[in-house]
RODREN-982370 format. One record per atom (N, C-alpha, C): atom name; y, x, z negated. Coordinates in steps of 0.02 Angstrom, whole numbers. Each point is the difference from the previous one (the first is absolute). Last residue first. Layout:
<rs>
atomo, y, x, z
CA, Y, X, Z
...
</rs>
This chain:
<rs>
atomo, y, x, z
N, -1660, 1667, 2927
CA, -41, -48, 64
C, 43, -31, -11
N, 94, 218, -128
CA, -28, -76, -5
C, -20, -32, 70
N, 61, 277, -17
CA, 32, -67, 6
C, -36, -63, -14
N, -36, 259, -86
CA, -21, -59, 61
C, 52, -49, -10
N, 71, 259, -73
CA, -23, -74, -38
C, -19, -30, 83
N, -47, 260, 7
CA, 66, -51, -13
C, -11, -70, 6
N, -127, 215, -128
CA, 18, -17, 70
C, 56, -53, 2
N, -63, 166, -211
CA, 11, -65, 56
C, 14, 12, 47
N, -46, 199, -202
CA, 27, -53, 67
C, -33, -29, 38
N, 3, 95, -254
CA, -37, -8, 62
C, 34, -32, 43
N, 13, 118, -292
CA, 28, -12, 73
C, -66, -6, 47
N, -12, 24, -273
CA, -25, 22, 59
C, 37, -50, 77
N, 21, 100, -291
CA, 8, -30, 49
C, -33, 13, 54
N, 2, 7, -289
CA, -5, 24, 69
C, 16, -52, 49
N, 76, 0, -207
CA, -60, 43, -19
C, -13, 16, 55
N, 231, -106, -72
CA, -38, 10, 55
C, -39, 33, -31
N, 157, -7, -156
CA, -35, -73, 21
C, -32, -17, 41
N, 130, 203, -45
CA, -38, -2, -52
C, -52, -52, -1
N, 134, 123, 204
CA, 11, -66, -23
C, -53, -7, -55
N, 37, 152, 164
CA, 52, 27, -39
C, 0, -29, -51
N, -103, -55, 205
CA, -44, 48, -25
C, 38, 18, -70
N, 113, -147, 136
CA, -68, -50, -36
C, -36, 64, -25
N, 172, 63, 136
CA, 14, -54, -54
C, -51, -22, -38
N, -61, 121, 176
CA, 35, 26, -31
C, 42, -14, -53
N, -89, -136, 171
CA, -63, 27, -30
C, 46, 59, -50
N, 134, -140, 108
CA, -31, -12, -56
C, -35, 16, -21
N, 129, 88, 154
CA, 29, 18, -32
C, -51, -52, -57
N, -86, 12, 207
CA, 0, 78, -46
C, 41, -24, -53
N, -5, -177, 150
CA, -48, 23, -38
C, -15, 60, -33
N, 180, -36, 124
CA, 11, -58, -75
C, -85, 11, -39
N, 32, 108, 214
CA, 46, 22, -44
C, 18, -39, -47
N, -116, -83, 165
CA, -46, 53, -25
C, 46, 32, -48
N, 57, -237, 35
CA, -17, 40, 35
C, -14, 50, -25
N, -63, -252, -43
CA, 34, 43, -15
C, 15, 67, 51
N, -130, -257, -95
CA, 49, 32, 64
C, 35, 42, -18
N, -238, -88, -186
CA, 82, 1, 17
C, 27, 15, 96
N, -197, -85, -217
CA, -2, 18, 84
C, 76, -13, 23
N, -148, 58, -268
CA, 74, -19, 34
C, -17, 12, 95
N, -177, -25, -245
CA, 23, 36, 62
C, 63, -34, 28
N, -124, 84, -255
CA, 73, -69, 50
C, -18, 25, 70
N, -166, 47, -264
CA, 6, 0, 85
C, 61, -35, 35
N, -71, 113, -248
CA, 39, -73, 25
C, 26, 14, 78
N, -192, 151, -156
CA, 80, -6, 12
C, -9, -70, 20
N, -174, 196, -156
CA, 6, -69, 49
C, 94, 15, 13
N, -104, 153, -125
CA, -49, -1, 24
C, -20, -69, 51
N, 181, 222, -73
CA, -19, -40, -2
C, -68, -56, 47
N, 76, 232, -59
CA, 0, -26, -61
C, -9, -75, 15
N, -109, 165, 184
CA, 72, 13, -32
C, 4, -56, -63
N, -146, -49, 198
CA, 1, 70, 3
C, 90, 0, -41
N, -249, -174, 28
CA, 63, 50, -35
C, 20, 57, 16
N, -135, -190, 151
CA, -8, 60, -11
C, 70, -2, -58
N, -34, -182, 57
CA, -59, 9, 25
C, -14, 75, -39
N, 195, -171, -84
CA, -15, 55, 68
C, -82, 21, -23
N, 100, -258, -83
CA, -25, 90, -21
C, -1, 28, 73
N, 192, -209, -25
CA, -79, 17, 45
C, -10, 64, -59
N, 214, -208, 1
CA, -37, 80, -8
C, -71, -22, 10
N, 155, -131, 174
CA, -25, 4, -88
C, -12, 50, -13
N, 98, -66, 209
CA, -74, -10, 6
C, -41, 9, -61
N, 252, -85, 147
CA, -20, 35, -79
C, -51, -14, 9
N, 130, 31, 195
CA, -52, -44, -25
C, -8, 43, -57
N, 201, -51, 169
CA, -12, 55, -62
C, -61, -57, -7
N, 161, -14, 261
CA, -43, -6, -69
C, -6, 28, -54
N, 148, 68, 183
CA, -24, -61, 8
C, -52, -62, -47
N, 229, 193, -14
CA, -49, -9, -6
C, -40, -81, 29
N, 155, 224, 52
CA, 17, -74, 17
C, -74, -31, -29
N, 181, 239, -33
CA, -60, -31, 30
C, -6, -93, -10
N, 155, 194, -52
CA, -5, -49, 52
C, -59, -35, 24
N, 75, 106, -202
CA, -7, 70, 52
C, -15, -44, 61
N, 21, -125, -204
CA, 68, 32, -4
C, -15, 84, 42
N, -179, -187, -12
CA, 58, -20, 28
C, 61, 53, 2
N, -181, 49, -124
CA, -29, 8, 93
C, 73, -34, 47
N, 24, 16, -241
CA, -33, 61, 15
C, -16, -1, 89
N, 0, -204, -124
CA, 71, 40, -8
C, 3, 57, 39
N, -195, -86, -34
CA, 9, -33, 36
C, 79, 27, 13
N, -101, 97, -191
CA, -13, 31, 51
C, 24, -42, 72
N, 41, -118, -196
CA, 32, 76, -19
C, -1, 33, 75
N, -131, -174, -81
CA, 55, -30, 45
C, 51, 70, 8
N, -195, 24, -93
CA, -29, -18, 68
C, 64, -10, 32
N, -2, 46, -243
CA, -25, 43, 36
C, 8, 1, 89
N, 11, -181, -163
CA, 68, 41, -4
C, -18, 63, 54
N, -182, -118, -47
CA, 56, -50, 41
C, 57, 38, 6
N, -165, 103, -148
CA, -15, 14, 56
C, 54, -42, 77
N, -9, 43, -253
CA, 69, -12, 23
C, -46, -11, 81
N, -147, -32, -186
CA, 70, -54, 9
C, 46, 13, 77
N, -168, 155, -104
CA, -19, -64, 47
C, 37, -47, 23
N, -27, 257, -118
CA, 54, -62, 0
C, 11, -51, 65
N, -165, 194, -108
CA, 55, -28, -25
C, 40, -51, 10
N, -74, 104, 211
CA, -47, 6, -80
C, 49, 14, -51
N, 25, -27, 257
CA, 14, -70, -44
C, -9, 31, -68
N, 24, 113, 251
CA, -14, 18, -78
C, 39, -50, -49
N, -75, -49, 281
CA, 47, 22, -34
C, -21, 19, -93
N, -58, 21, 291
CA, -6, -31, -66
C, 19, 20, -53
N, 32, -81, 280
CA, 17, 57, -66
C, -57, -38, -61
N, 21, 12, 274
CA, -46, -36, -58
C, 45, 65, -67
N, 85, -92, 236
CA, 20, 32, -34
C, -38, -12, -79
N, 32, -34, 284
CA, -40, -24, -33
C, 29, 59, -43
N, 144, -57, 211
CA, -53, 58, -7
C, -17, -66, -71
N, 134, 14, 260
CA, -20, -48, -59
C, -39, 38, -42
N, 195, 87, 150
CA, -55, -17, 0
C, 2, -41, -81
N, 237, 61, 157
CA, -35, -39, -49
C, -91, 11, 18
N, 212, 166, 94
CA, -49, -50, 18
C, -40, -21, -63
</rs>
């Protein structure tokens, strides 16, 4: 069974700002090639974290709102933890899309 979930990554740009495009389309790859079905990606820019915790002191916010099933989602949170270019992530589930008036 397909749910809808929310997928704020952020990602470790430092150094190298450029590839961040390369970066994004990489991971889109990534959601597609475990089935998932993406509906959006909002690039939200780099941001400073509030709090430092670890060497770095800002990232490059993407959120992705994908269809997937729970077993595609493990295999990316696990993918993405492995992933030099993810700094962190945070998963949420959706409810299921409204239909347009």
């Amino acid at each position: 069974m397909n749910n809808r979930y929310e997928a704020l990554l952020i990602l470790n740009t430092k150094g190298n700002d450029e590839s961040v495009k390369e970066t994004i389309d990489r991971l889109e790859g990534e959601f597609t090639k475990e089935g998932a079905k993406i509906e959006a990606i909002q690039k939200m820019d780099r941001r400073h974290f509030t709090y430092v915790k670890g060497k770095l002191d800002s990232g490059y916010y993407v959120n992705f709102i994908f269809e997937g099933t729970p077993a595609s989602l493990e295999k990316l949170q696990t993918k993405f933890k492995l992933d030099n270019d993810v700094y962190r992530q945070n998963y949420k589930k959706l409810g299921a899309k409204k239909a347009a008036a």
